[in-house]
C-alpha positions as CSV (number, residue, x, y, z in Angstrom):
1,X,11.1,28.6,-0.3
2,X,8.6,26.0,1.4
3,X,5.1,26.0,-0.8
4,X,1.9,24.0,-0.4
5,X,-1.4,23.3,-1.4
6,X,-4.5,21.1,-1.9
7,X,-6.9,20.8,-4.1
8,X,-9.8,18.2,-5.8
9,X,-9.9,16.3,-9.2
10,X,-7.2,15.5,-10.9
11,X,-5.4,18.5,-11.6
12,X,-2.3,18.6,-13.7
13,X,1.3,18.6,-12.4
14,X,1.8,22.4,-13.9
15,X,-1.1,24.1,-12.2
16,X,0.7,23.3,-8.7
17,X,3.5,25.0,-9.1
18,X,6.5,23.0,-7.3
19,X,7.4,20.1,-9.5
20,X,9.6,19.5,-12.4
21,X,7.9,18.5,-15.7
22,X,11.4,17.4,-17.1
23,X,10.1,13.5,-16.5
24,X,6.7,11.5,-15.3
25,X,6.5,10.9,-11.7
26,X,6.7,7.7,-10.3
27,X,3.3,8.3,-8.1
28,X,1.4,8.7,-11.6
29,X,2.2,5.1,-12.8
30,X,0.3,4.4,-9.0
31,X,-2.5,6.7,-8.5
32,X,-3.0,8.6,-12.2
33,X,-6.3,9.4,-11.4
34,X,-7.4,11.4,-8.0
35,X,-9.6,13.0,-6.1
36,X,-7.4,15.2,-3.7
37,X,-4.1,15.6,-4.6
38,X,-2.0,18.0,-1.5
39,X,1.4,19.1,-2.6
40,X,4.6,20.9,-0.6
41,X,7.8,21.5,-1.8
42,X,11.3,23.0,0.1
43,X,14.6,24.5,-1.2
44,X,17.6,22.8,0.4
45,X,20.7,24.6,0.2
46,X,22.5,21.1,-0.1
47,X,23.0,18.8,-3.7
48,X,20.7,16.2,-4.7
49,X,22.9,13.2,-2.9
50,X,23.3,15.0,0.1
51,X,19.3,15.3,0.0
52,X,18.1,11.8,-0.9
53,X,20.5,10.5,2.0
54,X,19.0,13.1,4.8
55,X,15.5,11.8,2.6
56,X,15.9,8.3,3.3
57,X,17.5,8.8,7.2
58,X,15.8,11.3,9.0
59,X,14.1,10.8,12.1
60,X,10.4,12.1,11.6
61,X,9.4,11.4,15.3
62,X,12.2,14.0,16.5
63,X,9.4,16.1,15.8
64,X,6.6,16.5,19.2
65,X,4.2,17.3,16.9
66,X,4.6,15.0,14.3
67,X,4.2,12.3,17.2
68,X,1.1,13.8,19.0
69,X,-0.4,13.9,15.1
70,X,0.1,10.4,14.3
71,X,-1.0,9.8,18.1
72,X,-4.3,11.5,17.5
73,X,-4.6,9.5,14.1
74,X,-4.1,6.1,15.6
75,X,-6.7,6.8,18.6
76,X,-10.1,5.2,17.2
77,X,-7.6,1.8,17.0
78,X,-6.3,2.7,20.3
79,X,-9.5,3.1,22.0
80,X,-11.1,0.5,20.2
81,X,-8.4,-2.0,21.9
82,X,-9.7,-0.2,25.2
83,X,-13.0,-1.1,24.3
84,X,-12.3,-4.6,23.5
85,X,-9.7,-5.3,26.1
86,X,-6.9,-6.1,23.7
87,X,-3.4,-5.2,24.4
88,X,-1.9,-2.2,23.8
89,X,0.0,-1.4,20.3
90,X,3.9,-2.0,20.8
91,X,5.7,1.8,21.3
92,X,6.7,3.8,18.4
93,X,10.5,3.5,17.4
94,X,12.1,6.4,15.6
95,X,10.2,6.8,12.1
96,X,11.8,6.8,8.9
97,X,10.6,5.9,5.6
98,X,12.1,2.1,6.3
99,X,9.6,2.2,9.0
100,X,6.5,3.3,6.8
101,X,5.6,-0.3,6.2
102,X,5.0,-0.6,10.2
103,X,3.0,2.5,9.9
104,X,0.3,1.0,7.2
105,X,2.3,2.3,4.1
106,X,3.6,-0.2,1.1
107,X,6.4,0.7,-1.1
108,X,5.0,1.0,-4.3
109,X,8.2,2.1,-5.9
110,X,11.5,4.1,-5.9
111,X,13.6,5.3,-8.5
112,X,17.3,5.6,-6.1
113,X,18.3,9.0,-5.4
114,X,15.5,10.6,-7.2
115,X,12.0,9.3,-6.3
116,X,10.1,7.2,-3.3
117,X,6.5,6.3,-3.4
118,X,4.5,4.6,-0.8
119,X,0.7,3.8,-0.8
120,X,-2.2,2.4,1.4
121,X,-5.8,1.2,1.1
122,X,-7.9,2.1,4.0
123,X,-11.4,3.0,5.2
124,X,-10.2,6.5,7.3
125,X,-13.4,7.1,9.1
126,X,-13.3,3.4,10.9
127,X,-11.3,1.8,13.5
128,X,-9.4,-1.4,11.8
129,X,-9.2,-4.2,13.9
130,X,-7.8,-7.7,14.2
131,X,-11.5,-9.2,13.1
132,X,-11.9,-7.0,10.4
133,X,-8.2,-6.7,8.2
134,X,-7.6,-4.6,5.7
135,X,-7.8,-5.4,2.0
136,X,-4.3,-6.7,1.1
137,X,-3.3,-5.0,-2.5
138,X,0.4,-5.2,-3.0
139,X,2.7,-3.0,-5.1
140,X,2.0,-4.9,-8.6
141,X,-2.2,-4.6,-7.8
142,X,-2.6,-1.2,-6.4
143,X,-3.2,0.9,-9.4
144,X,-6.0,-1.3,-10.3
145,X,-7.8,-2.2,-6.9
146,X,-11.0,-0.6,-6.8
147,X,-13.4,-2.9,-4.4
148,X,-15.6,-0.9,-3.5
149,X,-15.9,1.1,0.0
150,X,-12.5,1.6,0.5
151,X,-9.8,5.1,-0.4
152,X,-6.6,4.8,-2.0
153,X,-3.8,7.0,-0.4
154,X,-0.4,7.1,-2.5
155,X,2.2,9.7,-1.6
156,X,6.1,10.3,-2.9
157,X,9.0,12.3,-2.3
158,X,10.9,13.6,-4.9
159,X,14.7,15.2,-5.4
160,X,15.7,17.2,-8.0
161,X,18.2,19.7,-8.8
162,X,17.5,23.7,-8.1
163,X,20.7,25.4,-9.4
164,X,24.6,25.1,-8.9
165,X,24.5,22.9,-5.5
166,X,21.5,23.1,-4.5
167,X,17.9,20.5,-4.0
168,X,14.1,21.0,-4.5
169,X,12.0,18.2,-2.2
170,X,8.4,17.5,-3.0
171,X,6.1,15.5,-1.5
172,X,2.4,14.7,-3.2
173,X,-0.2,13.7,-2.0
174,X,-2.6,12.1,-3.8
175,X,-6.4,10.0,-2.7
176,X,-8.8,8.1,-5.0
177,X,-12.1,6.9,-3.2
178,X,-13.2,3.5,-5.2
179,X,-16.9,4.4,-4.8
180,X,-18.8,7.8,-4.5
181,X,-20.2,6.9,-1.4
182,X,-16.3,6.4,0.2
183,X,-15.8,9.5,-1.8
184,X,-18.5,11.4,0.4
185,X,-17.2,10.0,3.9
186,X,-13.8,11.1,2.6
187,X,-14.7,14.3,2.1
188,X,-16.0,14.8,5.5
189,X,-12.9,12.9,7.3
190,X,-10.7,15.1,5.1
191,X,-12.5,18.4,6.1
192,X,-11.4,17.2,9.9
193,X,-7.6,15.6,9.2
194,X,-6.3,17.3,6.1
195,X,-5.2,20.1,7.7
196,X,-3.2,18.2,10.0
197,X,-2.1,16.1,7.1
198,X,-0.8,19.0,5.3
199,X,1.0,20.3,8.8
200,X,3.1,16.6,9.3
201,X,4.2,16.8,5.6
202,X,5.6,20.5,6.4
203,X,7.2,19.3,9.2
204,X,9.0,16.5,7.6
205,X,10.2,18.6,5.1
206,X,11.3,20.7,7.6
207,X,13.4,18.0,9.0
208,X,14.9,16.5,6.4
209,X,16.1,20.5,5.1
210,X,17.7,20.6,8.4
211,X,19.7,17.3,8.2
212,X,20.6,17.7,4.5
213,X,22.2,21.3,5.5
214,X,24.0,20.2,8.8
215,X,24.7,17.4,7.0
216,X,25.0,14.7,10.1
217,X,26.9,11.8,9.2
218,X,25.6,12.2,5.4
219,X,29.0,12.5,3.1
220,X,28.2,13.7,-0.7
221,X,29.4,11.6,-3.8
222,X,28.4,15.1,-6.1
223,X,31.7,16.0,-7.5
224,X,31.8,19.8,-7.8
225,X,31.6,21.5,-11.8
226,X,35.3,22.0,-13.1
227,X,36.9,25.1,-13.5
C-alpha cells in the first residue's frame, strides 16, 4: 500500500488517512499550525527496527531522479553563482537523513526508532546567497519564528507497527507562511514544485521499502511472539 496526498489549512491527522492516532506526532509540537500539509505513507513487509535502521541509512541519491529533482531545486543558487562569478557548490555525497543538515534542513527532533523531524525557514521563490543569509532559527525557536516574509517547512518520518512483523512509514509534510503576502508567493511556487515535492517523497519511500525488505547489512533486535 503506498498513499498520498495534499491539501491546505490545517487539516486534522484523521481526515488523511495514513497515520496512527495511538500518540501526538512529534512534527505537531514544531509546526501545529499549517497551510499545506502533503502526506505519503508505505507498507513494509519488514518490523519496526528493521525499518527505522533502512530509515535512518538509505541512500536517497541512488535514485536519478531524486538527484535531477534536487538539481533542478538548487538552480536559481546555482545560476546565481554563474551570475556573480562565485565558485561552484562542492558535489553532492550520498544523501541520508545525517546529511539533511548540508541540504538546508535542522533536526528539530527525534523520538529513536519511532519518529524524525527536520525543519527549515526559507523564502522558496528567491535565490539565497552569501550576502543575503538565511534567518538562523534553531530547534528550540522554530515553532515560534514568525518574522515576517519568510515560509516554515517542517517534515517527519514516522514508523509504526502494521500487524505481526510488519511497518507503516509516513512522511508529512507540513508549510506555514509567517505573512499573507509569503503565503500568496507560496502558493504560486507551490503550484510549480509541489508536484515534484510529492514525487521525491515517493521515491524515498520507495527506497527505504526496498532496503528494509532486502535487508542490506540491517540485522533486527525484534524478538519474534512466543509460541
Amino acid at each position: 500500500m503506498q498513499q498520498g496526498g495534499a491539501c491546505r489549512g490545517s487539516t486534522p491527522r484523521g481526515e488523511v488517512g495514513v497515520q496512527s492516532e495511538a500518540e501526538a506526532m512529534l512534527l505537531d509540537r514544531y509546526l501545529p499550525q499549517y497551510d499545506v500539509t502533503e502526506t505519503h505513507a508505505v507498507v513494509v513487509d519488514a518490523d519496526t527496527d528493521l525499518t527505522w535502521q533502512a530509515v535512518r541509512r538509505s541512500d536517497l541519491s541512488r535514485s536519478a531522479v531524486i538527484r535531477v529533482l534536487l538539481e533542478m531545486r538548487s538552480l536559481p543558487n546555482r545560476l546565481q553563482r554563474v551570475l556573480t562569478r562565485r565558485p561552484p557548490g562542492p558535489a553532492r555525497p550520498p544523501l541520508t537523513l545525517d546529511d539533511m543538515e548540508r541540504a538546508g534542513f535542522l533536526l528539530l527532533g527525534e523520538s529513536p526508532g519511532h519518529e524524525i523531524v527536520f525543519g527549515t525557514v526559507v523564502q522558496p521563490w528567491k535565490a539565497v546567497t552569501d550576502d543575503e543569509p538565511g534567518p538562523q532559527a534553531d530547534a528550540g525557536r522554530f515553532a515560534a519564528f514568525d518574522t515576517p516574509g519568510y515560509v516554515k517547512v517542517a517534515f517527519n518520518i514516522r514508523v509504526e507497527p502494521y500487524g505481526s512483523g510488519r511497518a507503516l512509514i509516513t512522511t508529512e509534510t507540513r508549510t506555514a507562511a509567517t505573512d499573507p503576502t509569503s503565503l500568496r508567493r507560496f502558493a504560486r511556487y507551490w503550484l510549480l514544485v509541489g508536484p515534484f515535492s510529492a514525487l521525491i517523497r515517493r521515491l524515498m519511500l520507495r527506497i527505504v521499502k526496498s532496503d528494509a525488505e532486502q535487508r542490506p547489512g540491517l540485522m533486527s533486535t525484534t524478538r519474534p511472539p512466543d509460541g
